[in-house]
N, C-alpha and C positions, 0 to 999 in steps of 0.2 A: 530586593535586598532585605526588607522585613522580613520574609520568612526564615531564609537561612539564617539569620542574626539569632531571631527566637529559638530557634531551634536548639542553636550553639547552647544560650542562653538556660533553654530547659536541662538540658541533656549536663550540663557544668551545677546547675544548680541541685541535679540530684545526687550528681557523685559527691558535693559536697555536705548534702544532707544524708545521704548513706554514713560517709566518716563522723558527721556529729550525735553526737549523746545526747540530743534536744528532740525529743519524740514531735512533736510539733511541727519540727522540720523537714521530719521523715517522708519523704514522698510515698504518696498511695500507690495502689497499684493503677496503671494506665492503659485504659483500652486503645488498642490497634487500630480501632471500629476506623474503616478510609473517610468517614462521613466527618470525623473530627481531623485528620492527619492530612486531608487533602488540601486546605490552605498555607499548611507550613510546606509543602512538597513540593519543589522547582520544576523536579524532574518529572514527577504526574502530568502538571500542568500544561509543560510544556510537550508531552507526549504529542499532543494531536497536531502540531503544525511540522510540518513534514523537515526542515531543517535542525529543529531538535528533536525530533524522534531519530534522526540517521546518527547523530550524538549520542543519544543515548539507548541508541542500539535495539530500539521499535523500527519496524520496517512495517509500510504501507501493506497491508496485505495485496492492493492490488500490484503490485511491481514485486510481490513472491511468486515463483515457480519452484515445485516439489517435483521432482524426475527421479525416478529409479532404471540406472540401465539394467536391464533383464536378458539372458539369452543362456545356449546352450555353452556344456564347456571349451574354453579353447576358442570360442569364437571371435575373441579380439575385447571385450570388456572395459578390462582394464587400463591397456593399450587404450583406447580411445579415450577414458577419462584425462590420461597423462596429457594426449593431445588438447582435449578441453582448459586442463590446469594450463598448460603453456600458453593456450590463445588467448587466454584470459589474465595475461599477467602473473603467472603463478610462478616459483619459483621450484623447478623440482632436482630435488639433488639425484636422482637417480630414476632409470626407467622403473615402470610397477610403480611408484611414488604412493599410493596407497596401501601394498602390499606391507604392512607394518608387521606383521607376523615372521619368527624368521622359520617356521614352515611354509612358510607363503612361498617366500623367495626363492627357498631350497628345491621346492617342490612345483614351482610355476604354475600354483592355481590357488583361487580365492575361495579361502576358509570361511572368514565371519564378512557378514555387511560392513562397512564403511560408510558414512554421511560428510561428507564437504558440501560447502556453499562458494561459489564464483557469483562475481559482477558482470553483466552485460548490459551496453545501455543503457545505466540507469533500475537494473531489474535485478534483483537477487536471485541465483539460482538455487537451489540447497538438490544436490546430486547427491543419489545412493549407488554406490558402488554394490551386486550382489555375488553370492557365488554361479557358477553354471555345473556343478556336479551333484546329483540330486540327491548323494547324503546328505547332503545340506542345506536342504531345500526347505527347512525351518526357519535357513535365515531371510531365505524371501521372503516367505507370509509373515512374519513379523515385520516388517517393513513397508511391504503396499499398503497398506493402512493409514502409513505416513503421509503416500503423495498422492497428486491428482494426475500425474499423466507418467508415463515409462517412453524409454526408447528398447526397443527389440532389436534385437542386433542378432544378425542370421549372416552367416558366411556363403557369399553367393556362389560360391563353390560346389559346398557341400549342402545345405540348403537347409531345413527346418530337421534338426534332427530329436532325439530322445527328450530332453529338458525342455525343449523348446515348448510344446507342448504343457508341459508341467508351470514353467511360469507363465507363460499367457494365457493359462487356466487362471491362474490365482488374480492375472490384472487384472482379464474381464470379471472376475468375478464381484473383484471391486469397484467396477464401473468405472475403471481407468482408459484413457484411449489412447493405445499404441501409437509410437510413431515407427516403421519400417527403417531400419536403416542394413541397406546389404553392404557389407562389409568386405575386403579383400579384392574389389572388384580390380587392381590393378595387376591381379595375377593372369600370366598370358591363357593358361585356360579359360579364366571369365571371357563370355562374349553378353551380348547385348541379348541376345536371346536366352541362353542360358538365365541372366536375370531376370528376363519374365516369366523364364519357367517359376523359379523360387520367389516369384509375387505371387504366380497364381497358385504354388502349394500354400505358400503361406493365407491366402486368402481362403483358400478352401479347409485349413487348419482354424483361421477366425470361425468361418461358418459351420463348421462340426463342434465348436466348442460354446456356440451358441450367442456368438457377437450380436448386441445391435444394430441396427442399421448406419448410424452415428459410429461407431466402434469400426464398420466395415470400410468404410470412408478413410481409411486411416493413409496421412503423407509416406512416400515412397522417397527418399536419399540413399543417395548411393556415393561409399567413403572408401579409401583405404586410411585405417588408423596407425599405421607403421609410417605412412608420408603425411600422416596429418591432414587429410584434406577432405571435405562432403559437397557435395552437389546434388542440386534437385533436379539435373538431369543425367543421364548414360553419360561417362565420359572414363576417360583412361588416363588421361593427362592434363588436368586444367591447367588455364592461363595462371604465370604467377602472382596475377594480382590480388587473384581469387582461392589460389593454392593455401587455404586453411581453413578452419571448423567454423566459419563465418555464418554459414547457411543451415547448418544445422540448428546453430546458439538462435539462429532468427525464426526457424522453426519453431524452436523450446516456446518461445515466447508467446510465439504465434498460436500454435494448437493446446499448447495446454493450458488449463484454463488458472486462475491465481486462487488459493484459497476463499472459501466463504466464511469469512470469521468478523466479528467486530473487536476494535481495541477497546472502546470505551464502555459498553455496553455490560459487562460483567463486573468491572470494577466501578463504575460508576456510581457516584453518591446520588440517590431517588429520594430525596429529604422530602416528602409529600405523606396524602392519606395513604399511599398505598405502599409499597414494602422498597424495604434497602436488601438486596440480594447478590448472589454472587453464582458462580457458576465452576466448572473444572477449567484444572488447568491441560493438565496433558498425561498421556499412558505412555507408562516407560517402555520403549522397545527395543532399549541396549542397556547394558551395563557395564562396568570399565570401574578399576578396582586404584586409587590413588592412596601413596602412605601418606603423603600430609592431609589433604583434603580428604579423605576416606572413599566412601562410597560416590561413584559420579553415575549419575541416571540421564540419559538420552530419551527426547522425546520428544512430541510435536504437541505444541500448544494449541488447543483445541478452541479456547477464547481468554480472553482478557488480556492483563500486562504483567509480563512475573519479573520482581526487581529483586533485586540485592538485599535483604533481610525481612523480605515477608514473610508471615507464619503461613506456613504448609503443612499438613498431613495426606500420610501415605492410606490410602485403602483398597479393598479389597473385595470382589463381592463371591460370595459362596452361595449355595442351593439353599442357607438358612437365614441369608439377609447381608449386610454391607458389613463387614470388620476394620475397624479405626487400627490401623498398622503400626504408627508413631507420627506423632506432629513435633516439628522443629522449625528450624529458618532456613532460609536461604543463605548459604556461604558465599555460595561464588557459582555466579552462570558464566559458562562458556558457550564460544559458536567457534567450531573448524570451520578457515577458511583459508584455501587453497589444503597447503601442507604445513601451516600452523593452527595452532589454540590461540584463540583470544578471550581476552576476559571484555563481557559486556556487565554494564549496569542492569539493563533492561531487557527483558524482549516482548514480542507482541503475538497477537493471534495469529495461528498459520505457518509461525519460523518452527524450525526444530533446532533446538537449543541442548546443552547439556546444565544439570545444576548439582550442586553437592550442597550437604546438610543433615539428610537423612542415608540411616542407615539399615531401617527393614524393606523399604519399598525394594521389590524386583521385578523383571522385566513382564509385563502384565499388566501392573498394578497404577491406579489410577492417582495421580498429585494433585490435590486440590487445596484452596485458597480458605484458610481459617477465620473467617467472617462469622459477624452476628444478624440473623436475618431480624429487625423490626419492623414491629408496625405502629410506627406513631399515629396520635391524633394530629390537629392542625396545630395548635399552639404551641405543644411540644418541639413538635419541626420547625417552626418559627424561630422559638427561642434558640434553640440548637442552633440555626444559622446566625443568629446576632449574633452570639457570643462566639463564634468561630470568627466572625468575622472584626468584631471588636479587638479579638486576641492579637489580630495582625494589626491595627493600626493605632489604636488606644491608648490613652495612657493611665495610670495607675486607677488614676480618680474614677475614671469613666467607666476605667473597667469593674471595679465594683459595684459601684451603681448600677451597671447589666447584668452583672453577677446575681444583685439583688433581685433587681426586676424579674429577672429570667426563670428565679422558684417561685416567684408569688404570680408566676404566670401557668407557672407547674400545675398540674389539679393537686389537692392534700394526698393524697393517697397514693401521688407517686414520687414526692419529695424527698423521701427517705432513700429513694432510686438514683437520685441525682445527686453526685459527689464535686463539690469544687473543691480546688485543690489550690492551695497559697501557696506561693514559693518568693520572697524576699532578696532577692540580688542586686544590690546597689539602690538605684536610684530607682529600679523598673520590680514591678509585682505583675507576677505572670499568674493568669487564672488559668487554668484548663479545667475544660468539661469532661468527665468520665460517665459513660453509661454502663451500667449496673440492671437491666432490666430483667425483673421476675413477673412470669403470669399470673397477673392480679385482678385485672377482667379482658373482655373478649376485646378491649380496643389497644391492648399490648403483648404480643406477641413471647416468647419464650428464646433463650436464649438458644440458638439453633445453629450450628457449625454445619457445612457442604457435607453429605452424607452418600453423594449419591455416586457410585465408580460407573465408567462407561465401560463399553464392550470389549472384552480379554479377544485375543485373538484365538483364531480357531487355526489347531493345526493339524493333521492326517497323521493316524496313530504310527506310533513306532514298527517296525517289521522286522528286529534279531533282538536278542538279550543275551548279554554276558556276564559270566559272574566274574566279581570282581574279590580277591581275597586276601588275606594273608601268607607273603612267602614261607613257607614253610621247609626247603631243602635244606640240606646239609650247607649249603652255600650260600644261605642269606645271612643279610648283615653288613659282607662285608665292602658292598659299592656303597650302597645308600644309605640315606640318612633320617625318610620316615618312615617304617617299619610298619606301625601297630595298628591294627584294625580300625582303632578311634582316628586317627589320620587321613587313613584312607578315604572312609567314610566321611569327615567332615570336607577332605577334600571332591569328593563324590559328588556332592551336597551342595556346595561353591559352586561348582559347574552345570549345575541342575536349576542353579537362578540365574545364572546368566545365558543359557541355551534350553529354552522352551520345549527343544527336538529331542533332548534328552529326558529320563524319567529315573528314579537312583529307588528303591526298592529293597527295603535292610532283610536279610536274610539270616540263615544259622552261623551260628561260631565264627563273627566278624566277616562275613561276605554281607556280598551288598550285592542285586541284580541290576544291570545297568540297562535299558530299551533305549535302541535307537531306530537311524533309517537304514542305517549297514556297516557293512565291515568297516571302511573308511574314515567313517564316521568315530564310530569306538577307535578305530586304530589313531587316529589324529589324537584322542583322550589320551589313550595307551601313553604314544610319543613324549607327550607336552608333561605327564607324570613321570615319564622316565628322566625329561629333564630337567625336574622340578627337587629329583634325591630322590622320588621313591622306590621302594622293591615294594612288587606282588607276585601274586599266581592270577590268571586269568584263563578261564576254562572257554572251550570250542564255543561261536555262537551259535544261537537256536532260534527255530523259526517261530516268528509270535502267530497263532493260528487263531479264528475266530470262526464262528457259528450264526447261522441264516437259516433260519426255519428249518433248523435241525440235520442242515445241512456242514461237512466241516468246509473250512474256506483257507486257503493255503497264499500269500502274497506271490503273484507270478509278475514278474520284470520283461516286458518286450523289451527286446535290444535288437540294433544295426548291427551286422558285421559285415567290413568291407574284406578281402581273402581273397590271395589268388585264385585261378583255376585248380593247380595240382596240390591244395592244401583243403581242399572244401570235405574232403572223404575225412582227414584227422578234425577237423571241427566240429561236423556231426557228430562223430566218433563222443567228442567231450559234449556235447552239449546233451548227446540221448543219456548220458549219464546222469545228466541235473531232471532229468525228464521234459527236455527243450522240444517244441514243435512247431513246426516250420509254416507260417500264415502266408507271408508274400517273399517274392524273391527281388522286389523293386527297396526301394527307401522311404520306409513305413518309420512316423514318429511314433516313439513311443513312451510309456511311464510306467508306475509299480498301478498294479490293478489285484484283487483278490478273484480269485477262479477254484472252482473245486477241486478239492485234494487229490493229486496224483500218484500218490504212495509216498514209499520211501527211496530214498536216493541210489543206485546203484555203488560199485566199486570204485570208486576214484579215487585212490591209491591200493599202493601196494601195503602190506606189516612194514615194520621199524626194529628197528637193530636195537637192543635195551642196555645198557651197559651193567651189569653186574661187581663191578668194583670201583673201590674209593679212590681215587689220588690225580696225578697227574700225568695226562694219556702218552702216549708213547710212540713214534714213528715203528718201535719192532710188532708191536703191536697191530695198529695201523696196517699193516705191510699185509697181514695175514686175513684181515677183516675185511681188504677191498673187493675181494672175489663175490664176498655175500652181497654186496649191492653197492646203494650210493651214500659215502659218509656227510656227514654236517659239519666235523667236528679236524682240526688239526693238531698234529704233535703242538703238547705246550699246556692246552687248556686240562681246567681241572673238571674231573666226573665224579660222579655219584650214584650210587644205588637205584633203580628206575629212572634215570636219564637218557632220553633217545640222543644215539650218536648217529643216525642214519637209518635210511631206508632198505630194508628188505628186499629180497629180490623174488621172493614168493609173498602171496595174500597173508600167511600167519607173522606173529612176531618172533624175535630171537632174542635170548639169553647171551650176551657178550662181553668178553673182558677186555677193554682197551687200555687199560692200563699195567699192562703185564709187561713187565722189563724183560731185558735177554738175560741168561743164567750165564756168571762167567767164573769162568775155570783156569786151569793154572798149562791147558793147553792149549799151544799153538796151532792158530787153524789158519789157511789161508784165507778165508771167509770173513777174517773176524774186521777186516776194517771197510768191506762191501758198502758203498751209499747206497740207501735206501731211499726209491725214487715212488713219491707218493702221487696218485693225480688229484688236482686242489680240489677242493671238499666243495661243497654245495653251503654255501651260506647265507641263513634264510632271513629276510628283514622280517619286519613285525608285519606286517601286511599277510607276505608269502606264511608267514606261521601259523595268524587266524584263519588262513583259508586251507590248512592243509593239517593241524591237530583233530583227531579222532571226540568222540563222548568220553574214552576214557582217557582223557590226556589235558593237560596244562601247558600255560604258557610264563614258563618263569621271567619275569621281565624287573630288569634290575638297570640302573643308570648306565654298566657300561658292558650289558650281556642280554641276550636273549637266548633265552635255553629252552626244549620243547622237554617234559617231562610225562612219566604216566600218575594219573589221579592219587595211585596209592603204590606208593615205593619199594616195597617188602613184595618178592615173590610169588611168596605166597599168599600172603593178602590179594594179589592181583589174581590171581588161580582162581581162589574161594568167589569172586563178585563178578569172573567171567562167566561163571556157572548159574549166574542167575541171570532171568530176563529179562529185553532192556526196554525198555520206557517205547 
């Protein structure tokens, strides 16, 4: 009860000396140093015995487990964590329960990583939700990092496909050990054998990717996550007793190992000859954007105990040494757990937590703990403890008296170092010790803050870039609401610190080049802007190419394709056009690899119908333009000057009017009131757009339109730039 009393005590006594006009009263400034703050602190203290640590929200590291599920897309993910949330108490208002994105839902697949934490026996789990489609395969590696063990989830149907390979590249790579889990086994195609097949691809996938022998050893479950249920043996229909995620949660526990970290060890007061130190806290690997609280940074505590108003700074380390980013406090930590946010006091080495307070750290960058490293003599650290400990039990008399003692114990020459501080409140005189130290010989140390950032994650370069611009048609303006190059750009720029996979690249006259992993990738940005109010132009993506002993290097993508018999002649057909070549005709995993340059791409479309007039298009019009090919475009909407309204039915482009009215006269014709029966237009989403605009063409993208334009709208402007040669 002393502590918290003096605390009250200090902390009332300064805002009262703030508002007084008595300089004498004025409280000095007070060091943070934990070597002085840790006898008034409850919550410190009582950190290490395992009933107030679950209180204030320190968890044992050994009773942590970090899981990341990992697998290909569609293979059940998600689906299984919802079963996990369920067995464990959770409360889910809907399937996908993690799926917080509302392209997530729309689209039934995972965009960004996720982190929840569930209880089992006694064990904290903290679960990463990943995505399985390898545009996004950014948001993997930034997350293995976080844990020590992954579940693999392989549909024993279909077996180890594309991704699959690609994330258990990245676990082993971080010396994570898989747990096997085949998924979907209750469909009547799975047999028992079938599953051994897709053990032993997958095991033969561990050993091409260069597993340890530990890693190769890896537990084999088998679930269907639609009925909720794993077993560690073959089975199609467990008993009810055992019908739920029981045996898997006891696996978690089981194989994967609990972080190596200490609570006490990095915050801990070393009052001796030898140094008081500190260490990091943890590397942000998500970011998440709050109006009240501002900036919220996810991350995993690497060591120590991070509370509720510690001083922190963000860093950074570059090829020219560490950069101090901004130091602040700690506002408010959070831990997701099930499908809410909780606010903790506390957390310990090993949880991953989120914090808010700072506002430049991003995802990368390193939060450490804003300490003074000393190095006292013996006496020094003597007196230091009396008086710390006087502070708590003392009273007035005594405590000056120690006060006293405690600088004539000082050496001369560091007295002037040593700041007591009076404060007068009632009946009680509170002394506090502040340290002040300056290098003044070799047995006192320099006033030194954590300097040091730990390792950025490493991720595999981007392979398309698109530029990103200013709408410039006849027809911007009028959906959206940010317009102006500086928008866009800072908007760019926002999402370039919260996704690693992305890289933003300022260009000419308000463009900005965007690199990512692909179409999908950019197209999800596109989307999420479109629904954000803005209007752009966005030009065709481009292949990012690199150079090997002068060699060029081109990004080549193995892929599966499953096809009937009587469709396999039209697939080659499209794939010899990408300049696609046929390795095996079995079920080969695959990933993006670089291979020498194969030229340039063949015909994959046909010209495009251009529209040559202003206004709003016209069913008579319409009528007459179906013969030249396939339109995009219906009676109603409005055209402009180089706007494609449709595809060509020859390789060149056409020159068209779709907005040309019928002429009407003052004669009667039997014709004149004919329905005009159109067939419906080809209408392309933003996906279908980026994969089908030319070099010379745009993608005008506005909140509630998607229009395919050419680069440069005037005629003959387009005449003049066809005549030159192209890149």
């Amino acid at each position: 009860m002393v502590g918290p009393l003096l605390r009250s005590l200090w902390f009332t006594a300064a805002r009262k000396a703030n508002s007084s006009s008595s300089n004498y009263l004025r409280p000095l400034p007070f060091s943070r140093d934990r070597s002085f703050t840790r006898p008034f602190s409850s919550t410190t203290a009582a950190a290490t015995s395992p009933s107030a640590a679950d209180a204030g929200g320190v968890v044992d590291p050994s009773r942590l487990r970090n899981v990341a599920v990992i697998a290909h897309v569609d293979h059940g993910k998600t689906t299984l964590m919802d079963r996990l949330l369920r067995q464990c108490g959770a409360d889910i208002p809907h399937e996908r329960a993690l799926d917080s994105i509302s392209l997530e839902r729309e689209r039934g697949i995972t965009i960004s990583s996720k982190v929840t934490s569930i209880s089992w026996k006694g064990n904290e789990l903290n679960m990463v939700d990943t995505p399985g489609h390898a545009d996004f395969g950014g948001e993997v590696e930034r997350v293995v990092g976080m844990v020590e063990g992954a579940i693999l989830v392989v549909d024993a149907g279909e077996g180890p496909l594309a991704q699959t390979k690609f994330v258990l590249a990245k676990a082993l790579k971080y010396g994570l050990r898989p747990l096997l889990l085949l998924n979907k086994v209750d469909r009547p195609s799975v047999t028992e054998e079938r599953c051994n097949e897709v053990e032993s691809l997958v095991f033969d996938l561990f050993a091409n990717l260069g597993a340890t022998e530990e890693q190769l050893e890896f537990p084999v479950l088998y679930a269907s996550a639609k009925e909720g249920w794993a077993s560690s043996t073959y089975t199609k229909n467990p008993p009810d007793d055992v019908k739920n995620m029981s045996e898997l949660l006891d696996a978690i526990v089981k194989h994967v190992r609990p972080p190596t970290a200490s609570l006490d060890a990095p915050f801990q007061m070393l009052v001796s000859p030898g140094t008081f130190t500190t260490s990091y806290l943890s590397v942000v690997s998500m970011m998440e954007r709050d109006n009240y609280v501002g900036r919220i940074l996810t991350g995993r505590i690497y060591s120590g105990i991070l509370q509720v108003g510690d001083k922190v700074h963000g860093l950074h380390g570059t090829d020219s040494g560490i950069v101090k980013l901004e130091e602040g406090k700690v506002v408010k930590l959070m831990k997701k757990k099930g499908t809410n946010i909780v606010a903790v006091d506390s957390a310990g080495a090993g949880d991953i937590v989120s914090m808010a307070g700072l506002t430049s750290p991003a995802i990368g960058h390193t939060i450490a703990s804003v300490e003074i490293s000393l190095l006292l003599d013996t006496k020094t650290a003597k007196s230091a403890i009396c008086i710390t400990s006087i502070i708590s039990i003392g009273t007035p008399s005594t405590i000056t008296s120690a006060a006293v003692a405690a600088i004539a114990m000082i050496p001369t020459h560091h007295q002037l170092d040593f700041l007591i501080i009076l404060l007068k409140l009632g009946k009680f005189l509170i002394v506090a010790l502040a340290a002040s130290i300056k290098c003044i010989s070799g047995s006192v140390n320099a006033r030194r803050a954590v300097m040091t950032a730990l390792p950025t994650v490493e991720l595999d370069p981007p392979t398309i870039s698109m530029t990103f611009g200013v709408n410039d048609s006849p027809l911007a303006g009028r959906d959206g609401t940010y317009l102006t190059g500086r928008q866009i750009g800072d908007r760019l720029v926002a999402e370039a610190e919260r996704n690693l996979a992305i890289n933003v690249l300022p260009g000419m006259s308000d463009s900005y080049e965007v690199q990512g992993r692909g179409e999908l990738q950019l197209g999800i940005l596109i989307e999420n802007m479109r629904r954000e109010k803005f209007e752009l132009s966005v030009s065709p993506p481009k292949v990012m190419y690199k150079s090997e002993n002068g060699q060029k290097l081109e990004p080549i993508e193995e892929v599966t394709i499953e096809v009937n018999e009587e469709h396999v002649g039209l697939v080659m057909e499209a794939l010899s056009h990408r300049r696609g070549e046929i390795t095996d005709m079995g079920p080969v995993p695959g990933n993006v690899a670089y291979e020498k340059y194969r030229g340039p791409l063949g015909n994959v479309r046909k010209g495009v119908l251009v529209s040559m007039g202003y206004g709003t298009i016209t069913a008579h019009a319409l009528m007459s333009l179906e013969a030249r090919g396939i339109l995009f475009v219906k009676p109603g909407m409005e055209a402009y000057d180089g706007m494609i309204i449709g595809e060509h039915s020859r390789d060149s482009d056409l020159d068209v009017n779709p907005v040309r009215t019928k002429e009407l006269t003052n004669v009667r014709a039997a014709s004149k009131d004919e329905n005009v029966k159109l067939t419906p237009p080809r209408l392309m989403t933003l996906e279908e757009a980026i994969g089908y605009v030319a070099s010379d063409e745009l993608i005008e993208v506005t909140p509630n339109a998607i229009r395919l334009r050419k680069r440069y709208l005037d005629v003959n402007k387009r005449k003049t730039m066809s005549k030159r040669p192209k890149e």
